[in-house]
C-alpha positions as CSV (number, residue, x, y, z in Angstrom):
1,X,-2.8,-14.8,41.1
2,X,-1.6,-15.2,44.5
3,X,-1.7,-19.4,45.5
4,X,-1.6,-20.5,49.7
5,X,2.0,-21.7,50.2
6,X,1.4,-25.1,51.3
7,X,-1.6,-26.5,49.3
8,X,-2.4,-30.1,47.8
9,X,-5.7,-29.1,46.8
10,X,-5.4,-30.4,42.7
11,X,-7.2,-27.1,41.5
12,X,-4.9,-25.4,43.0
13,X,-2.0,-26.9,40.7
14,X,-4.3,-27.0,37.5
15,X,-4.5,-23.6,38.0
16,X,-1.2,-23.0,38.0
17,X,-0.4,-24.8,34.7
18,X,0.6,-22.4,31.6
19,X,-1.2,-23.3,28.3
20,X,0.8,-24.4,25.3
21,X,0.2,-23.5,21.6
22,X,1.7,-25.4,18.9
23,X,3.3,-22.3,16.2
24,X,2.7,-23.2,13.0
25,X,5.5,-24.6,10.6
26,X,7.6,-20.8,10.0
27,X,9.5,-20.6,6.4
28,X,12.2,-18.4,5.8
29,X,11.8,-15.4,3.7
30,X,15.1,-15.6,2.0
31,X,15.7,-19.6,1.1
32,X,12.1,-20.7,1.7
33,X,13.0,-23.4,3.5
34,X,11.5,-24.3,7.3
35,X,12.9,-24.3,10.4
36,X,14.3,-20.7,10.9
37,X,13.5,-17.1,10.1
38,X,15.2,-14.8,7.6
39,X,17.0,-12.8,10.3
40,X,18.6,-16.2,11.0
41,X,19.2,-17.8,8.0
42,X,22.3,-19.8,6.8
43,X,22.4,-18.7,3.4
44,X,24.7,-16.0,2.5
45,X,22.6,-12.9,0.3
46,X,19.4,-14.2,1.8
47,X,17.6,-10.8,1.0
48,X,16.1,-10.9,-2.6
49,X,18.7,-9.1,-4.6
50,X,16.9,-5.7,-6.8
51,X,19.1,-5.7,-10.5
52,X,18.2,-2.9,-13.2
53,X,18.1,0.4,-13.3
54,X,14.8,2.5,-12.3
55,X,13.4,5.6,-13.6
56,X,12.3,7.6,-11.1
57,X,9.8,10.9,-12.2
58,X,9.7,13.8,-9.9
59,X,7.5,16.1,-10.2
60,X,8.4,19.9,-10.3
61,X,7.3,21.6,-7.1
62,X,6.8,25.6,-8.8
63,X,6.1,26.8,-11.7
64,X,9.9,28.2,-12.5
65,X,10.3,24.2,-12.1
66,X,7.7,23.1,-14.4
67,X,8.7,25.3,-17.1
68,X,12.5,25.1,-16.8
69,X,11.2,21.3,-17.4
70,X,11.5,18.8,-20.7
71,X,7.4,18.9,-20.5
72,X,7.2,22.4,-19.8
73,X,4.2,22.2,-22.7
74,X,2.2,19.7,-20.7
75,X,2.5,21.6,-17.1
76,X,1.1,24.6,-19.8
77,X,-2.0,23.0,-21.0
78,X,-2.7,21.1,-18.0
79,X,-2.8,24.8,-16.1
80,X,-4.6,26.2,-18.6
81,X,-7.0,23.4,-18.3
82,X,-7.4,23.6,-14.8
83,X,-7.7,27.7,-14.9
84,X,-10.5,27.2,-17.5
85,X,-12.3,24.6,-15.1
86,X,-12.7,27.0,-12.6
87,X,-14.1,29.9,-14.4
């Protein structure tokens, strides 16, 4: 918007006022605690730590995978279950 250089019109000058919005109270992801954001925190480690070990089951992606596999048996029936389905 585009104002006159020399104006004491009040409009004018309302106009030109920005509008303020109050943010919400922010926590921080790693202490919980308000007043800053994780990315900022104080406390050292503030990522939630993973501990364990995971199993992780891939599936074979040919058939020389699924039978070279411990459940070679299973890929079996489940093919010949799924040939029979379709006849």
């Amino acid at each position: 918007m585009r104002l006159p250089s020399k104006s004491t019109d009040s409009t004018v000058l309302i106009a030109t006022r920005k509008k303020v919005f109050m943010k919400p109270e922010r926590k921080c992801y790693g202490c919980h605690k308000p007043g800053h954001l994780a990315k900022d925190c104080w406390k050292k480690g503030s990522k939630p730590e993973v501990e364990g070990d995971a199993f992780v089951y891939i599936e074979p992606e040919t058939y020389k995978d699924a039978m070279a596999s411990e459940d070679s048996d299973k890929w079996l029936s489940a093919m010949k279950e799924e040939l029979e389905s379709i006849q």
